[in-house]
DRENLUM-40450 format. One record per residue (C-alpha): z, y negated, x; residue in one letter. Coordinates in steps of 0.001 Angstrom, whole numbers, padded with zeros to 6 digits, always signed. Example, Ala and Ser with C-alpha at 12.3 -4.5 7.8 and 13.67 -1.06 7.14 Angstrom:
REM residues 2
+007800+004500+012300A +007140+001060+013670S 
This chain:
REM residues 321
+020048+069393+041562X +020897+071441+044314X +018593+073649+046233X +019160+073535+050616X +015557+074581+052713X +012025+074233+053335X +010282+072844+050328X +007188+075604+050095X +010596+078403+049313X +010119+079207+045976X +013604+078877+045002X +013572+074918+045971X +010075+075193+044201X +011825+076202+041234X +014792+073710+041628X +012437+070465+041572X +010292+071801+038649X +013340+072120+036605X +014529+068478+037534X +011006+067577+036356X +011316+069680+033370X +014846+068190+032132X +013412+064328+032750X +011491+065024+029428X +014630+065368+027555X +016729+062592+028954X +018194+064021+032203X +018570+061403+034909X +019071+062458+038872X +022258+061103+039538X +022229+057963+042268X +023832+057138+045214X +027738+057980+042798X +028802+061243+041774X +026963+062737+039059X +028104+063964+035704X +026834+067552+036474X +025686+069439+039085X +022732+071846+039145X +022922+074344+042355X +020106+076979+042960X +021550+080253+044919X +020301+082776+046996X +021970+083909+049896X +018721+083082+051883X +019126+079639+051487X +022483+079328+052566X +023181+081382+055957X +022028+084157+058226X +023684+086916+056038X +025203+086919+052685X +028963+086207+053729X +028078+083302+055434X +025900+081942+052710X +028449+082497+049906X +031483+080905+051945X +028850+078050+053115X +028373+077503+049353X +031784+077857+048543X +032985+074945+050944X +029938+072694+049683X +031117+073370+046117X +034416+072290+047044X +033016+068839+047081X +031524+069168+043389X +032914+066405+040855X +032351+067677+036988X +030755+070492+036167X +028994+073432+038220X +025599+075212+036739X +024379+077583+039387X +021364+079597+038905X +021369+082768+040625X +018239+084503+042174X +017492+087766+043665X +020236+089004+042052X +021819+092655+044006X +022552+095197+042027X +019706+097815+042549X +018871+097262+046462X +017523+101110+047905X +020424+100692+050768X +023730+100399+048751X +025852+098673+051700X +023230+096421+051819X +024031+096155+047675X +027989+096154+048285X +027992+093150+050617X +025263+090786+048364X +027207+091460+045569X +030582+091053+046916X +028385+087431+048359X +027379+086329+044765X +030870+087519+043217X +032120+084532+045357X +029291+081829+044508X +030233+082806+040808X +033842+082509+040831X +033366+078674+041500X +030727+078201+038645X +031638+076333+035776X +028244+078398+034080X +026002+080875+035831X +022498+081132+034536X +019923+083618+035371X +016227+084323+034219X +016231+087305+032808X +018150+089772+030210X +017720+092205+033659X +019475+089963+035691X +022676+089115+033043X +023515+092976+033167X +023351+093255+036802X +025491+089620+036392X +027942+091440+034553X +028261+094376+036398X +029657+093110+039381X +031181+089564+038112X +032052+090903+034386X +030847+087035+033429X +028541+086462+030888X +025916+084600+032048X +023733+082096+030733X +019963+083247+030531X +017371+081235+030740X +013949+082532+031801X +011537+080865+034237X +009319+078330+033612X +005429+079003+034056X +004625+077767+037928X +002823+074020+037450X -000859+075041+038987X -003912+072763+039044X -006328+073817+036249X -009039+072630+038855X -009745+071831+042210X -009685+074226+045533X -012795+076034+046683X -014025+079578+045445X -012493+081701+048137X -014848+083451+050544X -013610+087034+049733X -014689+086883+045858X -018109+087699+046769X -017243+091323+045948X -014859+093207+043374X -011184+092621+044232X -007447+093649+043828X -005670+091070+044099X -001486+090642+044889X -000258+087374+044768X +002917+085680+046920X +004835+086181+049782X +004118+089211+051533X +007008+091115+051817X +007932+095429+052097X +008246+096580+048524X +005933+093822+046846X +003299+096332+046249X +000464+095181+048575X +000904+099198+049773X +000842+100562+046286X -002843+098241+046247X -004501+099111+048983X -003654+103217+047859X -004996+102331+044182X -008107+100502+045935X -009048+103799+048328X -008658+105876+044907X -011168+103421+042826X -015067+103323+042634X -016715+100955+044887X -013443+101035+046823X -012689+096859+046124X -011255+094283+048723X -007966+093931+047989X -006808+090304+048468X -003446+089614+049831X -003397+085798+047928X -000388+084218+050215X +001285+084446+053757X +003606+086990+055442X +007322+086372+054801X +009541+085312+057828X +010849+088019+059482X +008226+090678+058246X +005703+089751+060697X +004710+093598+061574X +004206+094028+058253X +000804+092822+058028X -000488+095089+060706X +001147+098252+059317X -000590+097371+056096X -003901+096323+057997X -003889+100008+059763X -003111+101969+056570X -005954+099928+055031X -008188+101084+057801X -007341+104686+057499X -008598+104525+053794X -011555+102947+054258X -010497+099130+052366X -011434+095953+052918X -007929+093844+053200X -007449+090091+053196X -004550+088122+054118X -005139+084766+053589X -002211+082880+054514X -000251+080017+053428X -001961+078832+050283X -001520+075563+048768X -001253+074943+045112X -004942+074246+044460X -006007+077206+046591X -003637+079439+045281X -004866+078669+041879X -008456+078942+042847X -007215+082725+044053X -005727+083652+041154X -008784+082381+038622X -011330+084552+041798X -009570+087251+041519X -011261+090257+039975X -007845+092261+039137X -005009+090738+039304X -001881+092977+039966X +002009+092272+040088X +003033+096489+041169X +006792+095284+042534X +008599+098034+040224X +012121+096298+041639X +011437+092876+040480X +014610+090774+038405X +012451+087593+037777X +008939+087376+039529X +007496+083737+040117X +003996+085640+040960X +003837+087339+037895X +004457+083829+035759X +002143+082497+038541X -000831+085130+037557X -000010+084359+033558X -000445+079848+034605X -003551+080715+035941X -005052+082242+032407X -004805+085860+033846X -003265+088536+032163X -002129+090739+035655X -001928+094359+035430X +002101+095504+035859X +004004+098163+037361X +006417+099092+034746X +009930+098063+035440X +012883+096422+033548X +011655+093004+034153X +008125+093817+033407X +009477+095800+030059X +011251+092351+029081X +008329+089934+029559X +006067+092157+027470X +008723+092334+024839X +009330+088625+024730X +005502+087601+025492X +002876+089990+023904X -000599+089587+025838X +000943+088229+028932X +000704+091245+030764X -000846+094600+030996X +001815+097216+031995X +000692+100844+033781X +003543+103331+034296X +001940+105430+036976X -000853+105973+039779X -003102+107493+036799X -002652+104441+034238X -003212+101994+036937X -006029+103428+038618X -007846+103071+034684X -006414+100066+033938X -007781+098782+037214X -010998+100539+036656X -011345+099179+033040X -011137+095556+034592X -013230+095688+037441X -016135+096933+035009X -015394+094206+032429X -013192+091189+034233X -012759+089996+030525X -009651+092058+029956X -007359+090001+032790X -008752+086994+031344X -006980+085231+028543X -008198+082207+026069X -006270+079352+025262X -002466+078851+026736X +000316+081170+027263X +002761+080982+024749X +006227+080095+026914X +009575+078259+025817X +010441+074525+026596X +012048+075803+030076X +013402+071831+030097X +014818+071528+026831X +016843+075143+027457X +018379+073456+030706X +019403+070126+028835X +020899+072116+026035X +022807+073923+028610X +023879+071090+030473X +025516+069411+027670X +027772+072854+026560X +028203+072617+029787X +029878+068890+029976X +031840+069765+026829X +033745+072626+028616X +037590+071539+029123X +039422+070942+032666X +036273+071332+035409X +036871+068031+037102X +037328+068877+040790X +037946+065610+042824X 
């Protein structure tokens, strides 16, 4: 299993459940020898300062690569606001999967964008549910009052904006909670939001890094939980909301569309300022509704990746050293 960088990315995250995940079904990390298949996790983040470096960066590492190569693809391009921006990542991930032996991705979103600028057909295989603590971590100071909450990275377009606007616009006017920290090189971010916040009137909290126990104590305090990124390919906050027995309130989108297709109950989804404003309403009068019994219904994420591997290691002629 590949995955280069800090371990608290979510992408690594994601890489070392799924090792976890396959040990149930007979999957053994290779030792100190070459191993009978490799597992690589891309996005150009992880790899280099832009997305030409990080693609020829993997490219030379994957040179090295005995047997097969699996790479899972995240934040897929293929709908960015600036299209240069969308030219270069995709002509970045054409590159990473012109050396895989299979590309995966985790959603039916993500294969058509996949197949747009590749024309591969990828694998799909959708995220597991995050692995949160059902206990443990205090009850955060800011639930003494009705909140919205948005859990994850901060980041511009995750919605935080979009909750602070639906907040001003609600009775009561509730503290919306910003469950996570600011992501690197968005540091101005948080004031911009802070002063718009302000200007309406609302209570906003930014509570920083978050460990796994606290960040499931913040999901179960929240009173509404939210997920309004309309862009989103795969969201690990949304499955995060849905681990923590909350069914999150979420901005219609392709993604979104999918997950309440494939998962009925998970989620809530609002197309508009009007539906989420009494969806939100609706919630904060009876908390119930975000609330759900009993466990999420969600594939064996594992046994999909040890499946896979084994197609994979009966494909003909991808020895490479």
């Amino acid at each position: 299993m590949h995955a280069p960088g800090p371990e608290g990315h979510g992408v690594v995250r994601h890489a070392a459940q799924v090792a976890g995940l396959v040990a149930a079904h007979g999957v053994r990390r290779a030792g100190p020898g070459p191993a009978d298949l490799t597992h690589a996790q891309f996005t150009d983040a992880l790899y280099g300062p832009d997305v030409a470096a990080a693609a020829a960066a993997f490219r030379g590492w994957a040179a090295g690569v005995r047997g097969p190569l699996v790479v899972t693809l995240h934040d897929v391009p293929g709908a960015d606001p600036d299209p240069a921006r969308d030219t270069r990542r995709r002509a970045g991930y054409l590159q990473v999967t012109d050396v895989a032996d299979v590309v995966v991705v985790s959603s039916r979103h993500e294969a058509a964008k996949v197949r747009a600028f590749s024309g591969r057909e990828p694998e799909i295989v959708e995220l597991p549910l995050p692995e949160l603590p059902d206990s443990g971590g205090a009850v955060p100071a800011w639930a003494d009052r009705t909140t919205l909450g948005v859990l994850g990275f901060v980041y511009p377009g995750k919605g935080h904006a979009e909750a602070i606007e639906a907040a001003a616009r609600l009775p009561g006017t509730p503290r919306v909670v910003a469950a996570g920290t600011v992501s690197p090189g968005h540091e101005g971010l948080r004031g911009a939001l802070a002063a718009r916040a302000a200007e309406l009137g609302v209570d906003l909290c930014v509570t920083g890094y978050l460990g796994s126990a606290d960040l499931a104590a913040a999901a179960r305090a929240v009173t509404v939980p939210l997920a309004p990124n309309r862009g989103v390919s795969a969201s690990g906050s949304l499955l995060a909301w849905i681990a923590s027995g909350r069914v999150p309130l979420a901005a219609d989108g392709d993604y979104v569309r999918e997950i309440a297709d494939r998962r009925p109950g998970s989620i809530r989804v609002y197309r508009d300022d009007a539906g989420l404003d009494a969806a939100a309403a609706a919630a904060c009068a009876d908390p119930t509704r975000t609330r759900r019994t009993g466990p999420a219904a969600w594939p064996d994420v594992g046994a999909l990746h040890a499946a896979l591997y084994a197609r994979a290691l009966a494909l003909p002629g991808v020895a490479r050293c």
